[in-house]
py3Dmol code that shows the C-alpha trace and the ligand (Angstrom):
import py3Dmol

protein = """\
ATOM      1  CA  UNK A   1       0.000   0.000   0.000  1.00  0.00           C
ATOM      2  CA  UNK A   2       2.900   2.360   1.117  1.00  0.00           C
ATOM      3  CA  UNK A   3       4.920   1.645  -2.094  1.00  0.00           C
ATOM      4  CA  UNK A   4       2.562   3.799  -4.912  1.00  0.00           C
ATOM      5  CA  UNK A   5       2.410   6.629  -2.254  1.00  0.00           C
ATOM      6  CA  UNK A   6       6.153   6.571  -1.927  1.00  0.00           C
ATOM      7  CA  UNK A   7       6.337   6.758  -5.459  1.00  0.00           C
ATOM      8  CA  UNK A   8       3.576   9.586  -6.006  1.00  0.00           C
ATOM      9  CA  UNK A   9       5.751  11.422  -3.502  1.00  0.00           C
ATOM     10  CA  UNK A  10       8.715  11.438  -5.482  1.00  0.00           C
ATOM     11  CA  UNK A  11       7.013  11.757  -8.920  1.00  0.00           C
ATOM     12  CA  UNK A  12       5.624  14.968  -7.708  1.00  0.00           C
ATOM     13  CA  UNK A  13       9.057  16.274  -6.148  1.00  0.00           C
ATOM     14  CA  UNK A  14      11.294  14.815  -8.860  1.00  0.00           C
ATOM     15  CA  UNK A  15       9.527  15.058 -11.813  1.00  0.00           C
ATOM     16  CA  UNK A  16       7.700  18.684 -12.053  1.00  0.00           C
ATOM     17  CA  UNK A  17       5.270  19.041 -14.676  1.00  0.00           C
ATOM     18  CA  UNK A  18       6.247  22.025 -16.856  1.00  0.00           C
ATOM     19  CA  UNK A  19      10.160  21.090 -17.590  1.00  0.00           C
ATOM     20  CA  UNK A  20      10.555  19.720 -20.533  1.00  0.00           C
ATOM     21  CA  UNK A  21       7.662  17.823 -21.580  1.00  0.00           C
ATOM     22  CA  UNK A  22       8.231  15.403 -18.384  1.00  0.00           C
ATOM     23  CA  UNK A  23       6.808  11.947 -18.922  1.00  0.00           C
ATOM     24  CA  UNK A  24       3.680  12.286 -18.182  1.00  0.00           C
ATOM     25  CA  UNK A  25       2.101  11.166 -14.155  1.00  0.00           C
ATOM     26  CA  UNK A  26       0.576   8.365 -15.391  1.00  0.00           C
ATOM     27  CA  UNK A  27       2.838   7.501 -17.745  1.00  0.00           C
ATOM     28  CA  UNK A  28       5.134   7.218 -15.128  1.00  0.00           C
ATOM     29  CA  UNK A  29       3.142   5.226 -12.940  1.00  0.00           C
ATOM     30  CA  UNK A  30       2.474   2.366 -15.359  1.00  0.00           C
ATOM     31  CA  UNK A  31       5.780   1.815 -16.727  1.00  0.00           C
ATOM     32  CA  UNK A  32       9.575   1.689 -15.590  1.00  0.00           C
ATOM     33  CA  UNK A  33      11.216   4.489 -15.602  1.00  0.00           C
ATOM     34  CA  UNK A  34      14.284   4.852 -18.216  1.00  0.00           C
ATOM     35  CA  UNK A  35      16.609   6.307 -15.818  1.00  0.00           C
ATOM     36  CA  UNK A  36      18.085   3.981 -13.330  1.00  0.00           C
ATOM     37  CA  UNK A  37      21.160   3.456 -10.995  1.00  0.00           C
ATOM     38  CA  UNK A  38      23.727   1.772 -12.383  1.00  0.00           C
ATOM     39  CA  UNK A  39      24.403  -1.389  -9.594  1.00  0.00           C
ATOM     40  CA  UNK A  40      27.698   0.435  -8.554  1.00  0.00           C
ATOM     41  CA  UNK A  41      26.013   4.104  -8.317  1.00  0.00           C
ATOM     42  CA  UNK A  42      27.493   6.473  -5.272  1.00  0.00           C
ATOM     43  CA  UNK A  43      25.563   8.525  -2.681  1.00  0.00           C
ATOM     44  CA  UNK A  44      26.847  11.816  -3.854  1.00  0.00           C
ATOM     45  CA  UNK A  45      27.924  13.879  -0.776  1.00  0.00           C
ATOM     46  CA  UNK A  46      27.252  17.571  -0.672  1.00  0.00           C
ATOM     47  CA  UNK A  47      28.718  18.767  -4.269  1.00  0.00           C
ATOM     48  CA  UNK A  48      29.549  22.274  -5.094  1.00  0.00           C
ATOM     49  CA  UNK A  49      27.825  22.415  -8.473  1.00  0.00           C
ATOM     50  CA  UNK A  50      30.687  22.880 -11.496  1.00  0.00           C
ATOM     51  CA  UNK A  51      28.749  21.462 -14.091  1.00  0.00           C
ATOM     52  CA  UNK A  52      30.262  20.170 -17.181  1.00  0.00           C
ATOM     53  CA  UNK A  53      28.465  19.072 -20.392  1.00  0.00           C
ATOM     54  CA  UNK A  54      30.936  17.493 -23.204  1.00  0.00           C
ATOM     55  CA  UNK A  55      29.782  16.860 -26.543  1.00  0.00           C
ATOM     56  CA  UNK A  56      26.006  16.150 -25.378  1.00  0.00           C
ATOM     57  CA  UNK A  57      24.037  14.391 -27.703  1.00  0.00           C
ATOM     58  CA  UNK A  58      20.461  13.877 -26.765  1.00  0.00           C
ATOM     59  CA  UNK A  59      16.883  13.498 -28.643  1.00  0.00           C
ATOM     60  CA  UNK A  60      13.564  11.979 -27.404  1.00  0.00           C
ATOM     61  CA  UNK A  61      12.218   8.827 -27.906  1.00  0.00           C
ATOM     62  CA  UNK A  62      11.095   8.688 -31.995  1.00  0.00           C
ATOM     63  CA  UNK A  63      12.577  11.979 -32.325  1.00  0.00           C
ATOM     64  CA  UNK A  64      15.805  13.699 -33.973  1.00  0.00           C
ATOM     65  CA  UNK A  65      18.155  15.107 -31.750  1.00  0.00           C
ATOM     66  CA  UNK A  66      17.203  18.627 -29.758  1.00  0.00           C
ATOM     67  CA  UNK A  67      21.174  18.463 -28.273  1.00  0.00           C
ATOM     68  CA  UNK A  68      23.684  17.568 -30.432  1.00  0.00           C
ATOM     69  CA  UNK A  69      27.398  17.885 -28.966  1.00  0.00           C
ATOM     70  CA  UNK A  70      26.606  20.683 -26.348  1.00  0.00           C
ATOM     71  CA  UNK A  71      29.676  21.685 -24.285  1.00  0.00           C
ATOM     72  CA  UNK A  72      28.897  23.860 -21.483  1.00  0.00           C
ATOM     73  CA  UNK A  73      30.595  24.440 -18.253  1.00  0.00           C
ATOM     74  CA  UNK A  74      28.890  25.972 -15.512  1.00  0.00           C
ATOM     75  CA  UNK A  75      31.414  27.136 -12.084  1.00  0.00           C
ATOM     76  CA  UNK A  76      30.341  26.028  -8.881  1.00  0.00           C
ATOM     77  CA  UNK A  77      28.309  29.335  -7.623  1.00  0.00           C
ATOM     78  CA  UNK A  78      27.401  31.137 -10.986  1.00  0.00           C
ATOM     79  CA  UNK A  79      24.625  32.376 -12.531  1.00  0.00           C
ATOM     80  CA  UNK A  80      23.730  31.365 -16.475  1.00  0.00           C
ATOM     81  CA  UNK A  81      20.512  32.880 -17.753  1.00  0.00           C
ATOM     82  CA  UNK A  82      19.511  30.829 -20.904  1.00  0.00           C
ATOM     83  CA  UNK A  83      17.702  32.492 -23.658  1.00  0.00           C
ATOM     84  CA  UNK A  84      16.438  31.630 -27.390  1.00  0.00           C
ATOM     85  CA  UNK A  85      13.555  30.664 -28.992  1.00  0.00           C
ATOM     86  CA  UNK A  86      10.715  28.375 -27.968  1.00  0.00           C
ATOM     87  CA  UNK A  87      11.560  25.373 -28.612  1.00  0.00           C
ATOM     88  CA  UNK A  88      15.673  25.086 -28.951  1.00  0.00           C
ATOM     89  CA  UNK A  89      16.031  22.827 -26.384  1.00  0.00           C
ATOM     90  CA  UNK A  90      16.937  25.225 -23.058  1.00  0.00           C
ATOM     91  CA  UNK A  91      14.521  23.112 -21.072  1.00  0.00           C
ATOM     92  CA  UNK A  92      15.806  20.139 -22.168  1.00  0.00           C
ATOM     93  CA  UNK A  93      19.462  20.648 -21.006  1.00  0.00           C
ATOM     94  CA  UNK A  94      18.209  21.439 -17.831  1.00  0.00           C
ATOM     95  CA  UNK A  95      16.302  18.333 -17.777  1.00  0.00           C
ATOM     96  CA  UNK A  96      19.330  16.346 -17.855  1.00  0.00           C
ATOM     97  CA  UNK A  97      21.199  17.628 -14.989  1.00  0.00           C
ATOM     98  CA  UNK A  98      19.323  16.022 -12.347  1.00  0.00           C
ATOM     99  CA  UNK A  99      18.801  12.954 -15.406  1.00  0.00           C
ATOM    100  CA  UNK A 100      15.620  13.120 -15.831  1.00  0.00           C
ATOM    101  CA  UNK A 101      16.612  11.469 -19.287  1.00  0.00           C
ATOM    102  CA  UNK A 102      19.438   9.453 -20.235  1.00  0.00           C
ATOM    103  CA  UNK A 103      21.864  11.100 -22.778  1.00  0.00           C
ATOM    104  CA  UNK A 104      22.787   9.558 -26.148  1.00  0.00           C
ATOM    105  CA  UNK A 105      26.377  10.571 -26.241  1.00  0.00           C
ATOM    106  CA  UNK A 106      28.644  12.727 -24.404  1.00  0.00           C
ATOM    107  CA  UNK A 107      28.646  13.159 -20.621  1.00  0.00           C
ATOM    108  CA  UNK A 108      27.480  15.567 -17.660  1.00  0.00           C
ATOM    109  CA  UNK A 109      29.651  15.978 -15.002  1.00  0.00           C
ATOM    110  CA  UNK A 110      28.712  17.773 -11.317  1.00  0.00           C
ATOM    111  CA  UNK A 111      32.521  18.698  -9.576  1.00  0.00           C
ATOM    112  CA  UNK A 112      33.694  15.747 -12.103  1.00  0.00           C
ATOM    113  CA  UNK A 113      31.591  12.789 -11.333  1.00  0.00           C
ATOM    114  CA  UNK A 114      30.003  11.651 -13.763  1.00  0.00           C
ATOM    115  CA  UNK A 115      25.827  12.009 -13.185  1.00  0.00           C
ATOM    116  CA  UNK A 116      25.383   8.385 -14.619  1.00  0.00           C
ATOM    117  CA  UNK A 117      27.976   7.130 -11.570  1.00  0.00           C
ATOM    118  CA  UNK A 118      25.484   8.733  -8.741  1.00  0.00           C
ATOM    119  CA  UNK A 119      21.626   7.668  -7.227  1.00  0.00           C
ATOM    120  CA  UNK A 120      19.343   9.525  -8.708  1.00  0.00           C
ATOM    121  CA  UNK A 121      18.205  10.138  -5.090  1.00  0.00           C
ATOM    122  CA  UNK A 122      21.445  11.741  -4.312  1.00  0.00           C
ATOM    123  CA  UNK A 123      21.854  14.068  -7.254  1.00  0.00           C
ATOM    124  CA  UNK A 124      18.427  15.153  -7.100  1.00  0.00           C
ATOM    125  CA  UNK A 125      18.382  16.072  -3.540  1.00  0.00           C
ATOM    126  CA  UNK A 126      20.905  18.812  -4.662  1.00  0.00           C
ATOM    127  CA  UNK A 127      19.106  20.182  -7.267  1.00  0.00           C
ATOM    128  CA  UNK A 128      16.306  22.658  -6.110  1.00  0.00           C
ATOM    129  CA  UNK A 129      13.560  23.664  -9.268  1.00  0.00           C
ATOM    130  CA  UNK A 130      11.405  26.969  -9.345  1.00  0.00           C
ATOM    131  CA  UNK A 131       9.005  26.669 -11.854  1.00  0.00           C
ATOM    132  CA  UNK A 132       5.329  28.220 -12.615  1.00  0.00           C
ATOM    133  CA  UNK A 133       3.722  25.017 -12.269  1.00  0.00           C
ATOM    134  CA  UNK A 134       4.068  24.688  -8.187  1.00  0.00           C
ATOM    135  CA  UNK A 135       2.964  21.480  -6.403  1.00  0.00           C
ATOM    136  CA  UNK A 136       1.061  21.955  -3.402  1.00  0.00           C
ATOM    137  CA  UNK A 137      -0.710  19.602  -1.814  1.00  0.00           C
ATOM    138  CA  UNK A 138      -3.763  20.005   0.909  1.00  0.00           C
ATOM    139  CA  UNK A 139      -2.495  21.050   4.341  1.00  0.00           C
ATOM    140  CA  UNK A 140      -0.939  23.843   6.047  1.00  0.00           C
ATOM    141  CA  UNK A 141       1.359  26.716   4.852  1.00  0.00           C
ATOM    142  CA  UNK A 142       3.755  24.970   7.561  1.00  0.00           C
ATOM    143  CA  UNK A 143       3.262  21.504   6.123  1.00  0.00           C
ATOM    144  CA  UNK A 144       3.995  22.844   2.097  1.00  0.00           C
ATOM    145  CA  UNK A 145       7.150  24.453   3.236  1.00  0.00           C
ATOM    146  CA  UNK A 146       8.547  21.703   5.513  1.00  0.00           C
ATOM    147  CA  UNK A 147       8.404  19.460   2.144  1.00  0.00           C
ATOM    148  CA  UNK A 148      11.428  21.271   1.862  1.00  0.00           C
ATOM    149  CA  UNK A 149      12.998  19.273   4.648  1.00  0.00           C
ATOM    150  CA  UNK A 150      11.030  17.146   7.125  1.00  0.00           C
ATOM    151  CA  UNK A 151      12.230  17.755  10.741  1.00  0.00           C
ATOM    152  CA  UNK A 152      12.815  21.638  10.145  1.00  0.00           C
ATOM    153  CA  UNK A 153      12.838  23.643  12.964  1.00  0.00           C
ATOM    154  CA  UNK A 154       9.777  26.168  13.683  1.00  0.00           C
ATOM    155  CA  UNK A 155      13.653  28.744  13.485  1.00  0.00           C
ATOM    156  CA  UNK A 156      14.422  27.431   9.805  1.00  0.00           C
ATOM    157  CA  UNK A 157      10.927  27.001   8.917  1.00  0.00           C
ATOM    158  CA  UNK A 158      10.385  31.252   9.982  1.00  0.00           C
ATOM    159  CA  UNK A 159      13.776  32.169   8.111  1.00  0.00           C
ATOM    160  CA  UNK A 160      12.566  30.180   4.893  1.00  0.00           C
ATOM    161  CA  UNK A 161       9.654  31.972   4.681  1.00  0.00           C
ATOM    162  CA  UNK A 162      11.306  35.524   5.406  1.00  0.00           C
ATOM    163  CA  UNK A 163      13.902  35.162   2.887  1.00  0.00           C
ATOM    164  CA  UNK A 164      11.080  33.770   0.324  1.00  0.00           C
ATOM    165  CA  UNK A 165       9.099  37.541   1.371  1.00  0.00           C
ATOM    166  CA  UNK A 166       6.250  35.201   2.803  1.00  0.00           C
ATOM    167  CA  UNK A 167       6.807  36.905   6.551  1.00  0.00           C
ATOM    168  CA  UNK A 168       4.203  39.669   5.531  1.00  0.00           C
ATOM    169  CA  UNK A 169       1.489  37.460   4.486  1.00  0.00           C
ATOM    170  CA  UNK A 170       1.896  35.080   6.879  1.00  0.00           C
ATOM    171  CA  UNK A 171       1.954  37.446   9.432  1.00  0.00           C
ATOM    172  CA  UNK A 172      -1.615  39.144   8.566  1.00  0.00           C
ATOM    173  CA  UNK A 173      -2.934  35.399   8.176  1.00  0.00           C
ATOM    174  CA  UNK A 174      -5.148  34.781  11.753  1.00  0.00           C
ATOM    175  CA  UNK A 175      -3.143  31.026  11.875  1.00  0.00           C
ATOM    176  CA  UNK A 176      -0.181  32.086  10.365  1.00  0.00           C
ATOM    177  CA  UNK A 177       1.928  29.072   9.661  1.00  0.00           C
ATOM    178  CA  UNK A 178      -0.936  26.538  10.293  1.00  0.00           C
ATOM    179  CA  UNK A 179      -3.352  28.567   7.557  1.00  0.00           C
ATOM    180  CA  UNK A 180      -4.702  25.665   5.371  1.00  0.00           C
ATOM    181  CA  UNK A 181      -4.066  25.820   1.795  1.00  0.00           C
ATOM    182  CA  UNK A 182      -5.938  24.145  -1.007  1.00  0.00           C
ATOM    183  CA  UNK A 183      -9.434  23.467  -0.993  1.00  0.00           C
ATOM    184  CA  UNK A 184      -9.785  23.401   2.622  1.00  0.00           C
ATOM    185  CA  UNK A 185      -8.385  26.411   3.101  1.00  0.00           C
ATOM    186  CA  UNK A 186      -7.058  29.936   1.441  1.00  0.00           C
ATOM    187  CA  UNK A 187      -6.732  30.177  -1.963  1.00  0.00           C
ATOM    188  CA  UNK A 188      -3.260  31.042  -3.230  1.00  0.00           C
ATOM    189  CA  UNK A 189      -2.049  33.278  -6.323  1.00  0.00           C
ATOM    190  CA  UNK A 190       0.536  32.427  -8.321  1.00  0.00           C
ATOM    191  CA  UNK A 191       2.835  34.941  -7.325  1.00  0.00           C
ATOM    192  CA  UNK A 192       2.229  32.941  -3.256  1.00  0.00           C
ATOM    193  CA  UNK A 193       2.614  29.661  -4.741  1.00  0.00           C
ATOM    194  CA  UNK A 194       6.167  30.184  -5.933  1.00  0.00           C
ATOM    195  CA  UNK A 195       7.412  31.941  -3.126  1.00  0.00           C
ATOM    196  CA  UNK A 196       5.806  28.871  -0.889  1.00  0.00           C
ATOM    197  CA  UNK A 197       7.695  26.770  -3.441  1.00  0.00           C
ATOM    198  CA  UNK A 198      10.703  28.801  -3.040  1.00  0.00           C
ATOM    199  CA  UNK A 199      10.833  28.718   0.669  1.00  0.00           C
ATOM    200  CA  UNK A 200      10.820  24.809   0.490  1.00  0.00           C
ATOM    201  CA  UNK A 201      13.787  25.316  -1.511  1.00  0.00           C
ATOM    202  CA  UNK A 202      15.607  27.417   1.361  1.00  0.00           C
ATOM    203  CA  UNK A 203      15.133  24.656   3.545  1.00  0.00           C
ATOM    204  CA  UNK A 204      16.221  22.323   1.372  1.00  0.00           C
ATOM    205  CA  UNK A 205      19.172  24.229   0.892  1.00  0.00           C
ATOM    206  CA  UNK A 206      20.947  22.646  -2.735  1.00  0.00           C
ATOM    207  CA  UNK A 207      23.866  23.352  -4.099  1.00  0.00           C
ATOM    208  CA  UNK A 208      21.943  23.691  -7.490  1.00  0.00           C
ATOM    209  CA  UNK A 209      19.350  25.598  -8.222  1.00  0.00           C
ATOM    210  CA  UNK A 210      17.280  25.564 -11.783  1.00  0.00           C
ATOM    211  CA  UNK A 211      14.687  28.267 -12.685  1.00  0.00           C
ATOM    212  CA  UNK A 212      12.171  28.006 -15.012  1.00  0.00           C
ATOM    213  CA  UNK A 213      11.094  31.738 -15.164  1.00  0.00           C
ATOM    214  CA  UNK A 214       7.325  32.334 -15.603  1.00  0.00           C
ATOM    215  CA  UNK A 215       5.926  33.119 -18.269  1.00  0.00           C
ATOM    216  CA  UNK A 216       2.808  34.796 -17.189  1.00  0.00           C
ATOM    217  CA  UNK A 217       2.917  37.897 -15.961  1.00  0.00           C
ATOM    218  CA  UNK A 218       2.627  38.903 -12.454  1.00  0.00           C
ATOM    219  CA  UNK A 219       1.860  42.475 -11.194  1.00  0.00           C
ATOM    220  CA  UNK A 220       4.687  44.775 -10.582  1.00  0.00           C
ATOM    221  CA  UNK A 221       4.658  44.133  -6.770  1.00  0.00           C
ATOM    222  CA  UNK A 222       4.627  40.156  -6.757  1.00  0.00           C
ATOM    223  CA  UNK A 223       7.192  40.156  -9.597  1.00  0.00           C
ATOM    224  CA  UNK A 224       9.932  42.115  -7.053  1.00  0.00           C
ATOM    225  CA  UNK A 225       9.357  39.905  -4.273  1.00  0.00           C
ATOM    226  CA  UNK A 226       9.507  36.821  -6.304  1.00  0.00           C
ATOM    227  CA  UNK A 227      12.679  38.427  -8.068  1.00  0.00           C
ATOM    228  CA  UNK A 228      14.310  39.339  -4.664  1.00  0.00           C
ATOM    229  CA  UNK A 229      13.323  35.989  -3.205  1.00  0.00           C
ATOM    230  CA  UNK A 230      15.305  33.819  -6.291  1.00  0.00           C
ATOM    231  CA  UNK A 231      18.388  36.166  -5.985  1.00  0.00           C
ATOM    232  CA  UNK A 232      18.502  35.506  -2.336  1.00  0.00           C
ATOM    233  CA  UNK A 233      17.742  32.305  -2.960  1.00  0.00           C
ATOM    234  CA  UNK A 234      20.279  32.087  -6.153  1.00  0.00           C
ATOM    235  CA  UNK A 235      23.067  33.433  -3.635  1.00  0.00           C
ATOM    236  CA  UNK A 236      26.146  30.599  -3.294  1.00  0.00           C
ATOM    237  CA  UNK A 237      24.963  28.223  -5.537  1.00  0.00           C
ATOM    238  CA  UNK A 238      25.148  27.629  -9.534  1.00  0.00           C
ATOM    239  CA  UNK A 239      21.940  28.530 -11.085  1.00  0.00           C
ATOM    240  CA  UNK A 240      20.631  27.788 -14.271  1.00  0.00           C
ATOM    241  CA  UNK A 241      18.102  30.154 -15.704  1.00  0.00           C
ATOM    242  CA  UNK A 242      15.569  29.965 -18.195  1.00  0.00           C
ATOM    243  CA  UNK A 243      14.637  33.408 -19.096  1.00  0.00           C
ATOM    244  CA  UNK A 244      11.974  34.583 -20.930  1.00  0.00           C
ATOM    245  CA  UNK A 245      12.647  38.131 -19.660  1.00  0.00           C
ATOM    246  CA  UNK A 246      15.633  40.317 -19.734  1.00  0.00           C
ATOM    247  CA  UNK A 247      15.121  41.950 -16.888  1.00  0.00           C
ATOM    248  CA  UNK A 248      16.299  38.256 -15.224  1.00  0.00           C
ATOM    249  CA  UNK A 249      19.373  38.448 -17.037  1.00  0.00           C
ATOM    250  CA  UNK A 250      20.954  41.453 -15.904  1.00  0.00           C
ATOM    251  CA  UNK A 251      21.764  39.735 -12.725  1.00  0.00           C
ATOM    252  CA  UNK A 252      23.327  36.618 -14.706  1.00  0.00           C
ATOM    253  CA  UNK A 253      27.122  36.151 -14.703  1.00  0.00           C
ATOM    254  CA  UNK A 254      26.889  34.564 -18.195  1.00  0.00           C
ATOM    255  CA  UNK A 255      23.867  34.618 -20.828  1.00  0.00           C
ATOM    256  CA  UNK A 256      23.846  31.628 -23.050  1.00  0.00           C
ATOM    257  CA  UNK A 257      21.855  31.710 -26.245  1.00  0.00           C
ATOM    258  CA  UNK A 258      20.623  28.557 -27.402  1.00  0.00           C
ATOM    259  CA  UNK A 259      19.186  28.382 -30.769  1.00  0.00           C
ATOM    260  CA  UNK A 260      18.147  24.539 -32.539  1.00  0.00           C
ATOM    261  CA  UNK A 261      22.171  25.136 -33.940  1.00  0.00           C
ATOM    262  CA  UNK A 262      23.351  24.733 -30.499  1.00  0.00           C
ATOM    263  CA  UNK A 263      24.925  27.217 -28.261  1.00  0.00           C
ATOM    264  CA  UNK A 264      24.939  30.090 -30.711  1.00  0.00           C
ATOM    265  CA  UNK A 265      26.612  32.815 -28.398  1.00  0.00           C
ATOM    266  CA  UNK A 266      28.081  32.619 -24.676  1.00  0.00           C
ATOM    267  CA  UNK A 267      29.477  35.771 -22.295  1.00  0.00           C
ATOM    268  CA  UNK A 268      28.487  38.245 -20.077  1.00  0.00           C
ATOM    269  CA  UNK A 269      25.838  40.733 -20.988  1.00  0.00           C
ATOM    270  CA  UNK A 270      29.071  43.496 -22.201  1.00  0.00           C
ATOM    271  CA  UNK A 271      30.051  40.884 -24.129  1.00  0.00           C
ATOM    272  CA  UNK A 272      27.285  40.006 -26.161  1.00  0.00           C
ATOM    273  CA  UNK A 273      26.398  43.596 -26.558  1.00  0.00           C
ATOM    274  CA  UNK A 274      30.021  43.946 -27.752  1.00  0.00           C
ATOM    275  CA  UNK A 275      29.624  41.111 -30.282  1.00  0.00           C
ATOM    276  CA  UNK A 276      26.576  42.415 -31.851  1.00  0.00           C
ATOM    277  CA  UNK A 277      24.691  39.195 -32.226  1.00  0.00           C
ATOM    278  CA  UNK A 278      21.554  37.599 -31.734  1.00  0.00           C
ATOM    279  CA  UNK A 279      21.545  38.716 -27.528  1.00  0.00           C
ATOM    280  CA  UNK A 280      22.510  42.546 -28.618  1.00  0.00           C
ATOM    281  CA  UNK A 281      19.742  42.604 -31.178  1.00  0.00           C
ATOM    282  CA  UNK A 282      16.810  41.478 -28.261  1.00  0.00           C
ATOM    283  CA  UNK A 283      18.914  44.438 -26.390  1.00  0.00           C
ATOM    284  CA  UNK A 284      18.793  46.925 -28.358  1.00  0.00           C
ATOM    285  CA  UNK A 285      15.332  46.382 -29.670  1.00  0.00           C
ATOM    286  CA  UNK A 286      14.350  46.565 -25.956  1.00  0.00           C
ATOM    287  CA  UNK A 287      16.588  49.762 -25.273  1.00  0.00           C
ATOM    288  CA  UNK A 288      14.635  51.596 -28.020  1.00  0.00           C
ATOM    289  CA  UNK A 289      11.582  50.515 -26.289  1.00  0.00           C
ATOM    290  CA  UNK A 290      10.266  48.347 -28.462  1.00  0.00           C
ATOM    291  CA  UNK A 291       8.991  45.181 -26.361  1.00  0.00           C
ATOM    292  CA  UNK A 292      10.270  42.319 -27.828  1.00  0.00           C
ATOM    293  CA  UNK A 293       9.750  39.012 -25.699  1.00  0.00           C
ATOM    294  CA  UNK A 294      12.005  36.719 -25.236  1.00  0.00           C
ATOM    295  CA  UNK A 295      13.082  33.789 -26.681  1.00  0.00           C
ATOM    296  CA  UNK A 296      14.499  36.087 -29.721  1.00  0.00           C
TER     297      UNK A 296
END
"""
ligand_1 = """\
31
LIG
P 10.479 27.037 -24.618
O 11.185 28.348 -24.582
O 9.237 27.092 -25.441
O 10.229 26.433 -23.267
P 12.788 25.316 -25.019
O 13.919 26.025 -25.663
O 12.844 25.126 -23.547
O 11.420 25.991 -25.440
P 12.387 22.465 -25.125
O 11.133 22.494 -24.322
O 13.612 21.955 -24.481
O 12.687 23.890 -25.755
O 12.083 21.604 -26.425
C 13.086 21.280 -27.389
C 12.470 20.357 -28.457
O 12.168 19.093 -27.868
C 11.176 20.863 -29.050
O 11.160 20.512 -30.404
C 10.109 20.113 -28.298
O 8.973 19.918 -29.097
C 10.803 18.777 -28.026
N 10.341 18.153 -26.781
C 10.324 18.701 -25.556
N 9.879 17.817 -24.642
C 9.616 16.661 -25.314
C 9.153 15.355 -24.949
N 8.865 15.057 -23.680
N 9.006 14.425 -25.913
C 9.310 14.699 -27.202
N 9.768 15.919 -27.623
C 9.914 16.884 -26.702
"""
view = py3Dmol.view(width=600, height=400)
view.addModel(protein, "pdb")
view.setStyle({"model": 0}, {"cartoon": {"style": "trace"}})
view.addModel(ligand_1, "xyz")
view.setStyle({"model": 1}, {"stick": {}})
view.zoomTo()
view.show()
């Protein structure tokens, strides 16, 4: 009886719904997952998160390939926004950092290991993922964020929620912390829901942190406490971003532009700008105040 809950519970941690077209719930339920641990796998101890991808190849089932030799190296600690248009394949290499699919050729490497030579438990216990689509299940505001990590302290659970900018809400909330959520309870906006998603996050406190920027837009006021709460949040650990804004991106060490060629450019923001490409173009049509969304 236990085992299908056990596995619900890490489908719905592991296995968010909006990366990457991920194999569907049900899907998932009925059949074997591809991934698995090789019979000599390692429990991965704390990494630091330098990232490596050599000569990637990857493509879905029945399908050509969306990655064909990507090398990308990511430092332990830095920030790389992502940007191109819908459909290169920028969710797709984030999918395959914490292996949600197995590569076709090539090899990902966290601080040099490969990712094929670790659990899947371990190296996805140090992979935190903001996204728009945030699971939340029926309970209390406490019990959502301690999802994060069970046993928290009432003192972690309060500084997760301050540094997600979830003190003020919770604070004019009657039952504060034990506020139910979900039908029973309050009704959450999206701009709530990812900062309750967020502070999970701070408690579970990875080394590697992958955000799916949302898409739909959020009013002025939400949008600066969400973006404050991810650049707290972002702080010490190696971040992959997928932006669909610019205004993201300024705060990226690197912007990578990923087009169905491959990485077309890679550098700071200067040195895009500089190089006059595909990046400067979005820029500049921005600067003159045309809006132009992103992916370019
Ligand atoms: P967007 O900006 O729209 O999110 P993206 O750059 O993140 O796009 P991906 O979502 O990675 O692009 O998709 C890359 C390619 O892989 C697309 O052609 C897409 O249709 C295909 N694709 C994505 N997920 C799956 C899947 N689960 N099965 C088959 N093909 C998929």
């Amino acid at each position: 009886f236990l085992k299908p809950i056990e596995k619900i519970n890490a489908l719905l941690e592991l296995y968010p719904r909006g990366m990457a077209g991920f194999a569907r719930y049900c899907e998932l339920m009925d059949t074997e997952p591809d991934v698995k641990d090789a019979p000599d796998a390692i429990v991965a101890s704390r990494l630091r998160g330098d990232i490596a991808f050599e000569r990637v190849t990857f493509g879905y089932e029945n399908h050509s390939h969306v990655l064909k030799g990507v090398d990308l190296r990511v430092r332990a600690g830095e920030t790389v926004a992502l940007v191109g248009p819908s459909g290169a394949g920028k969710s797709t290499l984030c999918s395959l950092i914490p292996r949600f699919y197995e590569i076709d050729d090539g090899s990902i490497t966290i601080d040099g290991i490969d990712i094929r030579h670790m659990t899947q438990h371990s190296l996805r216990s140090q992979i935190g993922i903001v996204q728009q689509d945030v699971f939340l299940f029926n309970g209390t505001i406490r019990e959502n964020i301690v999802y994060g990590r069970l046993g928290s302290t009432e003192e972690e659970i309060w500084d997760a929620a301050r540094k997600a900018s979830l003190e003020q809400m919770l604070k004019a909330l009657p039952e504060g912390l034990d506020t139910f959520i979900g039908e029973r309870g309050l009704k959450l906006s999206g701009g709530q829901r990812q900062r309750l998603s967020i502070a999970r996050i701070f408690l579970k406190n990875p080394p590697i942190l992958i955000l799916d920027e949302a898409t739909s837009a959020l009013d002025t006021e939400t949008e600066s406490l969400i973006q404050q709460a991810l650049e707290e949040l972002s702080h010490n650990r190696t971040t992959l971003i997928i932006a669909h804004r610019l205004a993201t991106i300024r705060h990226a060490d690197r912007i990578i532009v990923v087009t169905e060629e491959g990485i077309e450019e890679d550098g700071t923001h200067e040195e895009l700008i500089v190089a006059g490409g595909a990046y400067a173009r979005l820029h500049g049509a921005q600067f003159a105040g045309t809006t132009v969304p992103l992916p370019v």
